[in-house]
N, C-alpha and C positions, 0 to 999 in steps of 0.2 A: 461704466460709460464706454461707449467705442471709440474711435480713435477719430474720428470726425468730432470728437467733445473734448480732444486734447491737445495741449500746445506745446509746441518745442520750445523749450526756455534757454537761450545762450547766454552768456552773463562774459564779457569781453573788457576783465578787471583792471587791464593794467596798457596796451597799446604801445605805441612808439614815441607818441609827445607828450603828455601833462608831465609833468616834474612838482615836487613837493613844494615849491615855489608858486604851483599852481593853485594845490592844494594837499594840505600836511597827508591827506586821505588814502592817496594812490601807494599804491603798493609797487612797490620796486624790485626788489631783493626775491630769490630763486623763495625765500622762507615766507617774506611778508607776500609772496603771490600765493604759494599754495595756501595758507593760512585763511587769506579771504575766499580763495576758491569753495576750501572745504564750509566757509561761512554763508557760502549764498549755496552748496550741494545742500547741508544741514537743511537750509530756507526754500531749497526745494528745484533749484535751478537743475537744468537735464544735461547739458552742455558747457565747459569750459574752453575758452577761443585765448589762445596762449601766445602773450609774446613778450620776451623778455629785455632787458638793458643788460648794457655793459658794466665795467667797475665804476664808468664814471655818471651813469646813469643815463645814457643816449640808447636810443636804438638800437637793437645789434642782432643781428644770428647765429648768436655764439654756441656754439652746439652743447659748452659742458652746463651753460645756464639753463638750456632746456632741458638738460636728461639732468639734473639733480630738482626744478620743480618737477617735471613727469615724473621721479622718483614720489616725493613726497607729497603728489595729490593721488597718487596711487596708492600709496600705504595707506591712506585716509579715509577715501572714500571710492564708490564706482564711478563718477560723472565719466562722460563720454569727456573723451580729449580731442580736442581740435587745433592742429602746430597750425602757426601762420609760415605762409612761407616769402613773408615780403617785409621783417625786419629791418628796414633802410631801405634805403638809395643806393645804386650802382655797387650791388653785389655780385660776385660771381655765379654764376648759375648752379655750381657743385654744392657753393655754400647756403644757397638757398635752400636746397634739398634735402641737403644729410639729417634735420633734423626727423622730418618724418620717414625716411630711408630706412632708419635705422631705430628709431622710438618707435615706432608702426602704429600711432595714433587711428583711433578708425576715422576722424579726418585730416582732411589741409586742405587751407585753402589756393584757391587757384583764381588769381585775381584776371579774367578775360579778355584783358588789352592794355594799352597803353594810355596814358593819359599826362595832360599838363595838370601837376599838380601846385595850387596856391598860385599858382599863374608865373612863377619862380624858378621851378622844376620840373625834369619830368619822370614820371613814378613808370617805368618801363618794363612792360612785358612784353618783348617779342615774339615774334613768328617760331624763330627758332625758337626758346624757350620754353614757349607754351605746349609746341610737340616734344619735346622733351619732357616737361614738368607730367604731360598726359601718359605717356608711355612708363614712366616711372612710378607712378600714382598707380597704373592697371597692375603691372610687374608687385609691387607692397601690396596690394589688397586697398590701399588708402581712397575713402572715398573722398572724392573731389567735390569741396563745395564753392559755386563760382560766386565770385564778386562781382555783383554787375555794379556799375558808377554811373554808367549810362546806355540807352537801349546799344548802341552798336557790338557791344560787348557780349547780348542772347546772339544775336547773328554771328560770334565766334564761335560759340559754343556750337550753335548750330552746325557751322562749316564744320569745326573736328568731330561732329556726332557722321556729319555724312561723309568724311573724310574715313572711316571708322577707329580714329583715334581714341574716341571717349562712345561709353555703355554704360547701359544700364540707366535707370531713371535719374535725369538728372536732377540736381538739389541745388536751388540758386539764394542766393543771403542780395538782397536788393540794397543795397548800400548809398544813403540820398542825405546829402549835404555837405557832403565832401567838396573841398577846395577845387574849382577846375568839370566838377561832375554837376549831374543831375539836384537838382534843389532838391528838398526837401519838402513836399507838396503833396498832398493824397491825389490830387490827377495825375502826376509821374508815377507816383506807385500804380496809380491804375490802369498807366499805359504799359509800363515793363510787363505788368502782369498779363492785360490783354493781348500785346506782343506774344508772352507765354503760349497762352492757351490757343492763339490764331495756329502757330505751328507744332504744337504740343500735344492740343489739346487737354486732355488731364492725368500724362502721365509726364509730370514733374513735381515735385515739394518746393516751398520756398519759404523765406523767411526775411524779413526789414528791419531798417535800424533807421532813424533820423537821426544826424547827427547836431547837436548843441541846440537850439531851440525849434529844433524839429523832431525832437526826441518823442512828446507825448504826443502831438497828432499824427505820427507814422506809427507808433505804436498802436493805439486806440482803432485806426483805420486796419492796420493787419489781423486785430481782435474781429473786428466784425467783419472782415474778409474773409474767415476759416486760413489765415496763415499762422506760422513761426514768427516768432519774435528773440532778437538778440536786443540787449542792454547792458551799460556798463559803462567806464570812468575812461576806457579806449574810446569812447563816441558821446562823451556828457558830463563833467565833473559836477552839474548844478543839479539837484532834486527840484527846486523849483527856479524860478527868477531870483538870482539874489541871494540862495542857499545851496551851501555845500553839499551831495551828498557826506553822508561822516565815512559810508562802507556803501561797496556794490551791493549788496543784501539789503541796502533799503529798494533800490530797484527792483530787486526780485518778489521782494512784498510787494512793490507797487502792481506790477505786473498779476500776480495771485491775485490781487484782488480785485483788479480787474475782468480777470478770466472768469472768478466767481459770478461777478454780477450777469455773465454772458452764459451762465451753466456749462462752463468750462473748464478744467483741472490742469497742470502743468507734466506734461509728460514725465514719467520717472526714466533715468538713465537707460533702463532695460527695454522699456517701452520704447523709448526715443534709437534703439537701435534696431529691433524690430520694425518701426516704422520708416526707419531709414534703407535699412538693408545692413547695417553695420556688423564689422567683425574684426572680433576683441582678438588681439593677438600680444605676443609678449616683444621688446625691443630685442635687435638682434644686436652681435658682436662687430666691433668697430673693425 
């Protein structure tokens, strides 16, 4: 098959909120994250989106919990690594960085603006920061994948593509149902997208996620849109209404067989860097 018949699979197992409270399922710990990573690579997922908790299990960007999971989902298996780089609320900008700085993930993400989040807080990427987070990103090799929440956030991207802060073809994860953001609705997908391609045309990748019961029709809509698809327990703890998933590997089957029915196959790691541009490097010294 050519790569028009294949799909990026991200599998986004563990996030910043559910707690075992939520559900026993989520994987918390540097061991029980790569553990399930390596369970949905086995199942065929192309992409791990990595973010880890503290000792007391909140949020955090603790640099030794990312370089001990990048250790051992690296021992394990190829997946492509993808560090977040927005672990919490009102981090420092250094600490936001160091982890793909220095692990040299071929991604991180770069979330493209500021927003009220849950109507409570605000999830802040500034001006400053985001020229910095770009220049830092070019400097690593680390390709930048953008988080859009809502359209004003392609028109970032935008501004630092003609600012020539950011190159190369960009790669956007469309992120809808987030607290504060865009709903979850296959017309918002279709507008970020035709946003896209009004100024783009067709040179960008992209990839959706609905978050909680926008999970399967943003899914299914990016199936027959020829996109990428992320899933996982960061953006869904229910497989259905009412049911737990038990593991992110049930997603990743869901997703395969989906793709199936569409005569479509799930990118392998190596594929998925290839068609990204990706380049595999080793972490550097602190």
């Amino acid at each position: 098959m050519s790569s028009e018949n294949k799909v990026i699979l991200t599998v986004a197992c563990t996030g910043a909120w559910p707690q075992k409270s939520d559900t026993p399922w989520i994987p918390l710990t540097p061991q029980e994250e790569a553990d399930e990573i390596v369970r949905c690579w086995e199942a065929g997922a192309s992409i791990a989106h990595i973010h880890v908790r503290d000792d007391e299990n909140h949020a955090s960007m603790d640099f030794d919990k990312f370089a001990e999971t990048v250790r051992l989902v690296r021992a394990r298996s190829d997946i492509v690594i993808n560090l977040t780089t927005s672990g919490g609320l009102g981090l420092d900008d250094a600490v936001r960085m160091k982890p793909f700085q220095l692990l040299r993930p071929e991604i991180a993400s770069f979330d493209a603006g500021t927003m009220n989040w849950a109507h409570s807080t605000i999830f802040e990427n500034t001006p400053r920061f985001l020229e910095k987070l770009a220049a830092s990103m070019h400097e690593c090799k680390v390709k930048p994948e953008f988080e859009i929440f809502d359209a004003g956030m392609i028109y970032n991207v935008l501004y630092y593509r003609k600012k020539e802060l950011l190159s190369g073809t960009p790669n956007f994860q469309f992120v809808l149902g987030a607290p504060g953001g865009m709903t979850a609705e296959v017309r918002n997908l279709m507008f970020l997208l035709e946003t896209c391609q009004q100024h783009l045309g067709d040179n960008f990748t992209w990839s959706a996620l609905g978050i909680g019961r926008g999970h399967l029709p943003i899914m299914f809509a990016a199936l027959a849109l020829g996109g990428n698809i992320r899933v996982g327990m960061e953006d869904n703890i229910f497989y259905r209404k009412g049911e737990l998933a038990q593991s992110n590997s049930w997603f990743v089957e869901r997703v395969k067989r989906a793709a199936a029915e569409m005569d479509k196959t799930i990118a392998t790691p190596d594929e998925t860097r290839a068609m990204l541009g990706l380049i595999r490097q080793e972490p550097v010294s602190a």
